[in-house]
N, C-alpha and C positions, 0 to 999 in steps of 0.2 A: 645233917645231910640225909637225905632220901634218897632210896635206892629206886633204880629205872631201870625195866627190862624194854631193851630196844629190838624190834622183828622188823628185819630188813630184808630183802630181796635174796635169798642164797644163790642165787643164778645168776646175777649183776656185777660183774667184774668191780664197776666202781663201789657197789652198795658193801660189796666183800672188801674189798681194799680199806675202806675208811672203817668197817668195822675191826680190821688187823690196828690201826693208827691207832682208835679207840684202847684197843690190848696194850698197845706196846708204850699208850702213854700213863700205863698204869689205871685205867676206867676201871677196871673190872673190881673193885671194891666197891664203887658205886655202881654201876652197869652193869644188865646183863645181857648178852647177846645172845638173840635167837632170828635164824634164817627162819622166815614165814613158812619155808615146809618142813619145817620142824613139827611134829604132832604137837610138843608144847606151845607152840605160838597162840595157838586159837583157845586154849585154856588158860594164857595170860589177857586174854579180853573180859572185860566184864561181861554179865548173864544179857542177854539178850543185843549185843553188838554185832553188827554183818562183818562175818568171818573173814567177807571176800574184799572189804577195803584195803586189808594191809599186800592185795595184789596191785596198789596202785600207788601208794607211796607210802613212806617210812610209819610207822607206828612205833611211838615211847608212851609206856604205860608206869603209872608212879605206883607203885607198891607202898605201903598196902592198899589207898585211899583206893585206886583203880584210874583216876582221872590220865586221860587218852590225850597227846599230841602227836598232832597228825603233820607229815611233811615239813616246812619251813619251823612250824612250830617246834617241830619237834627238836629239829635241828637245834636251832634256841633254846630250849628245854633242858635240852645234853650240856649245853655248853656254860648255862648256868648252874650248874651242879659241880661243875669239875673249875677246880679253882684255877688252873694255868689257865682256860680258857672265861672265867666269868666274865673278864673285862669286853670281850666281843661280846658276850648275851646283851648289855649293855645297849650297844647299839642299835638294836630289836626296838628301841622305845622311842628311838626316830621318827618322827610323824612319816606317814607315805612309806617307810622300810616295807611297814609287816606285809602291806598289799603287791609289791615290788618284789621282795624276798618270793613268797608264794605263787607267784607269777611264775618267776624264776624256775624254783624248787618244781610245779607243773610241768613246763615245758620239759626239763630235762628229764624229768621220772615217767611222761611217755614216750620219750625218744630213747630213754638207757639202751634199749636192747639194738636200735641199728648206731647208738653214738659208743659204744664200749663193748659190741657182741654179748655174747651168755659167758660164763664162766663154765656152762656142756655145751655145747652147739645142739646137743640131743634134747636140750629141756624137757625131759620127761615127764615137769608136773604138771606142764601145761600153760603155765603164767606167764613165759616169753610170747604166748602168742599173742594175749591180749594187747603187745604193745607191736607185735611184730607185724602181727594184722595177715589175711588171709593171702593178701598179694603179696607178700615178701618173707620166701621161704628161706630157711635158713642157712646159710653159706656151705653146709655139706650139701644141701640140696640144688646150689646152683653147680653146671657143669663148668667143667675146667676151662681156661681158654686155653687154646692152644696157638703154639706159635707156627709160621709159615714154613 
């Protein structure tokens, strides 16, 4: 077994949720879990890799080799590793999946932030904007309605 450090979104309601699943199904002997604003994240990339991709979907890095799965891959990556789940990796080898999956895994890794909010409404790192975008400011910044 090879161990895999995963950097996921720490401000992603859903990216934090499936990382707690990850815990509670026992991963952590093989996995290691790092919120991308972790200062470790970016010293688990290999030398000369753009810092600022794992602001745009999931990053699993194989220790010690270094080799990088990004997104859908990655998903599939995790999943063959950990034995209650190998039998889904599996199905990764389905002609048409990997470009279907990825499609998939895209569409939802820029829309997390209006389909699950932030995990701070304050995002302080900065990373909910790139998917929140200039025109859709963040729900403490919209005013309240009020009723009649």
């Amino acid at each position: 077994m090879k161990r895999l450090a995963v950097i996921y979104d720490g401000e992603c309601p859903l990216c934090v949720s499936l990382a707690k699943r990850l815990r509670s199904i026992g991963a952590a002997a093989v996995i290691e879990l790092v919120p991308l604003q972790d200062e470790a994240a970016a010293a688990l990339l290999p030398e000369g890799y753009d810092r600022s991709l794992p602001e745009e979907e999931m990053h699993v890095v194989e220790l010690p080799s270094g080799a990088v799965y990004r997104g859908a891959d990655g998903i599939f990556r995790i999943m063959a590793e950990l034995p209650a789940l190998r039998p889904l990796a599996a199905v990764y080898r389905i002609p048409g999946l990997r470009p279907l999956a990825s499609a998939v895994y895209g569409w939802v890794a820029r829309h997390r932030y209006g389909l699950f909010g932030t995990a701070d409404e304050r995002c302080e790192t900065g990373s909910c904007k790139l998917h929140r975008g200039p025109d859709k400011p963040a729900e403490r910044d919209r005013p309240e309605e009020t009723l009649p």
